[in-house]
One Martini backbone bead per residue (centre of mass of N, CA, C, O) as a GRO file, in nm:
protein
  126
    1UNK     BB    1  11.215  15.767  12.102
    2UNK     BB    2  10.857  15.781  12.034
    3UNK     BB    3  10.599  15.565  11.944
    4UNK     BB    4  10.551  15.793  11.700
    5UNK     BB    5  10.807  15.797  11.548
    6UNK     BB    6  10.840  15.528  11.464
    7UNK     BB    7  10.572  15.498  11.274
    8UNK     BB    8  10.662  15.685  11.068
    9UNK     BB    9  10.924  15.561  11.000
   10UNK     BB   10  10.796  15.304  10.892
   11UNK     BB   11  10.579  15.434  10.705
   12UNK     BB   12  10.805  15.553  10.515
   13UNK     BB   13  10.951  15.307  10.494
   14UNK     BB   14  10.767  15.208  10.328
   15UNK     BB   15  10.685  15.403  10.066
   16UNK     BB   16  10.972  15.353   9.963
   17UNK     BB   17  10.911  15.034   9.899
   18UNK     BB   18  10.691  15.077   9.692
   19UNK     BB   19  10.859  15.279   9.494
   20UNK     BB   20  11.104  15.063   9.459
   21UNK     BB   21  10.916  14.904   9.301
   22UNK     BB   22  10.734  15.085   9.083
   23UNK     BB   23  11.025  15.108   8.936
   24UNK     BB   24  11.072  14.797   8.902
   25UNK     BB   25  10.822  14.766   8.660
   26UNK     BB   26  10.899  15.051   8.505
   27UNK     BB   27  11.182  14.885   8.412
   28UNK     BB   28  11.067  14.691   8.239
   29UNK     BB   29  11.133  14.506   7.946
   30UNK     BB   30  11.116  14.302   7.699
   31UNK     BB   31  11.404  14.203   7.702
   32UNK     BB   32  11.404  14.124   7.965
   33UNK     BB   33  11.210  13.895   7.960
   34UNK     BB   34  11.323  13.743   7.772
   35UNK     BB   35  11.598  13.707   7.950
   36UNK     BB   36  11.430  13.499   8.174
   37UNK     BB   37  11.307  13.295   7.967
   38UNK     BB   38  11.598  13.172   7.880
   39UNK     BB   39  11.731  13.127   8.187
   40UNK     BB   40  11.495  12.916   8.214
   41UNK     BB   41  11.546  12.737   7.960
   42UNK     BB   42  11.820  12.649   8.097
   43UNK     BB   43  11.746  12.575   8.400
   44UNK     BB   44  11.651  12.301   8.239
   45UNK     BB   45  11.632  11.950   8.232
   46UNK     BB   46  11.838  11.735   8.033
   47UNK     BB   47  11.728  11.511   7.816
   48UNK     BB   48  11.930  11.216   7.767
   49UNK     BB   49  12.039  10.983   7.579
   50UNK     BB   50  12.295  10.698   7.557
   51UNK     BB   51  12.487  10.923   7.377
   52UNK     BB   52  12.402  11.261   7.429
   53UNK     BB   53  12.143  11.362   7.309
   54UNK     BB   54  11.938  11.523   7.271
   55UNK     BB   55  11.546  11.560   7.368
   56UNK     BB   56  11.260  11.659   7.190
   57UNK     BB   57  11.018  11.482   7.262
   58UNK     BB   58  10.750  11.509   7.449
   59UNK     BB   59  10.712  11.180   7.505
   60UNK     BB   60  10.974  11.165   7.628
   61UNK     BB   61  11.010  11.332   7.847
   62UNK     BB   62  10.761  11.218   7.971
   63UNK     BB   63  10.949  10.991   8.073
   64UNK     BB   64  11.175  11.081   8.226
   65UNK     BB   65  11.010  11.217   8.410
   66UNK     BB   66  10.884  10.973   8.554
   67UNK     BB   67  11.119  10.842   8.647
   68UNK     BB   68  11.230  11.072   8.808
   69UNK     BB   69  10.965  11.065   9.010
   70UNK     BB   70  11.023  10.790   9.118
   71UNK     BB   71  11.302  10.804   9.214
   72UNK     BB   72  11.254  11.037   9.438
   73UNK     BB   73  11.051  10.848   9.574
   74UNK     BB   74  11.222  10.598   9.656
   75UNK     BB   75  11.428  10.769   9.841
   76UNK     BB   76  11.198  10.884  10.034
   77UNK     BB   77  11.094  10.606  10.131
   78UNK     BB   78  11.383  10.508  10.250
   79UNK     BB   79  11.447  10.763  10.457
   80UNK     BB   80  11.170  10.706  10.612
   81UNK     BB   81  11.233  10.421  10.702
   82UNK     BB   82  11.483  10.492  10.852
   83UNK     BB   83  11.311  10.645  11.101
   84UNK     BB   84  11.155  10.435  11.193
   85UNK     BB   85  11.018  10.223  11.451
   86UNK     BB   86  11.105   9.871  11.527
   87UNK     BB   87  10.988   9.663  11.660
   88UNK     BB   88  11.083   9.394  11.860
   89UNK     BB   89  11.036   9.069  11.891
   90UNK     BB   90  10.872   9.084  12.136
   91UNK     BB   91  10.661   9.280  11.997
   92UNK     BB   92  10.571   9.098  11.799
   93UNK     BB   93  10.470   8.886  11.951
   94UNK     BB   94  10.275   8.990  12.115
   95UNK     BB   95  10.109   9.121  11.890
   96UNK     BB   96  10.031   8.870  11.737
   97UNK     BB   97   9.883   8.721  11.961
   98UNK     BB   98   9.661   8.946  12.020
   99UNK     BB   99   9.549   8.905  11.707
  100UNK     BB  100   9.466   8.601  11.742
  101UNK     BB  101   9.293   8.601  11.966
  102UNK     BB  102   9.087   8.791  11.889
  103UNK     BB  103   8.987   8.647  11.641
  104UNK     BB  104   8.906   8.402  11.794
  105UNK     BB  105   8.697   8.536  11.921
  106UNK     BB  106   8.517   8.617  11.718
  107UNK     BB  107   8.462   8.398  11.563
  108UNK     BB  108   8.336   8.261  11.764
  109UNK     BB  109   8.086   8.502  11.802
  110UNK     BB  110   7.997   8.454  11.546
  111UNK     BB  111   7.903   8.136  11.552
  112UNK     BB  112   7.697   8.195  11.787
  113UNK     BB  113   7.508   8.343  11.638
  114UNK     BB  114   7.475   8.224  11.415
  115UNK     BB  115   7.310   7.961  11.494
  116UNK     BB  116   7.097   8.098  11.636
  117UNK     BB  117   6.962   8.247  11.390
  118UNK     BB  118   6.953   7.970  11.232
  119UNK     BB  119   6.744   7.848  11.413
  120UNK     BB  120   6.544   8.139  11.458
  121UNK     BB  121   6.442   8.063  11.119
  122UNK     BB  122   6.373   7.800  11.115
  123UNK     BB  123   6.119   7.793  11.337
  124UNK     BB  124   5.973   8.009  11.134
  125UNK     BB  125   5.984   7.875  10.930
  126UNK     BB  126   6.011   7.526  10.948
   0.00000   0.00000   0.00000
């Protein structure tokens, strides 16, 4: 087979793919659609109170969804933790040091300007 049988095969089997396509949307009938979105409120949610009652207030509903997501939340949350890769004593050491230093070699250098500046203000007005 060379390829231009190929292609001709592919371009027919299209074809033939889009034609039982709109055969099933032109056989979708109202009555199918009902019982599609029935299926799909079966497949929703069921939220119970503490007795086993289903909840049918959409303000509830609203809660326990809250609640729902947030759950699901902490749980992804708990997962990517232990994931991290956290770093070793001696490691926590050394960076807190390195951060201490910085700090105050900043703070002297900003207060040596302070200073300057403070100075050549005085100079200028007083």
């Amino acid at each position: 087979m060379n390829t231009t049988q190929k292609k001709r095969i592919k371009k027919e089997s299209h074809k033939t793919d889009l034609n039982s396509d709109s055969q099933k949307s032109a056989s979708l009938s109202p009555s199918s659609v009902k019982k599609d979105d029935n299926e799909k409120k079966r497949r929703a949610v069921q939220y119970t109170d503490k007795k086993g009652s289903e909840i049918k207030g959409k303000r509830d509903k609203k809660r326990f969804a809250a609640i729902d997501i947030t759950v699901q939340f902490l749980r992804d949350a708990k997962i990517e933790l232990k994931k991290v890769k956290w770093p070793s004593r001696k490691e926590l050491i050394a960076s807190t040091v390195m951060v201490l230093v910085l700090v105050i070699a900043v703070s002297i250098y900003l207060g040596i300007i302070d200073v300057f500046l403070s100075m050549l203000i005085n100079k200028v007005v007083g």
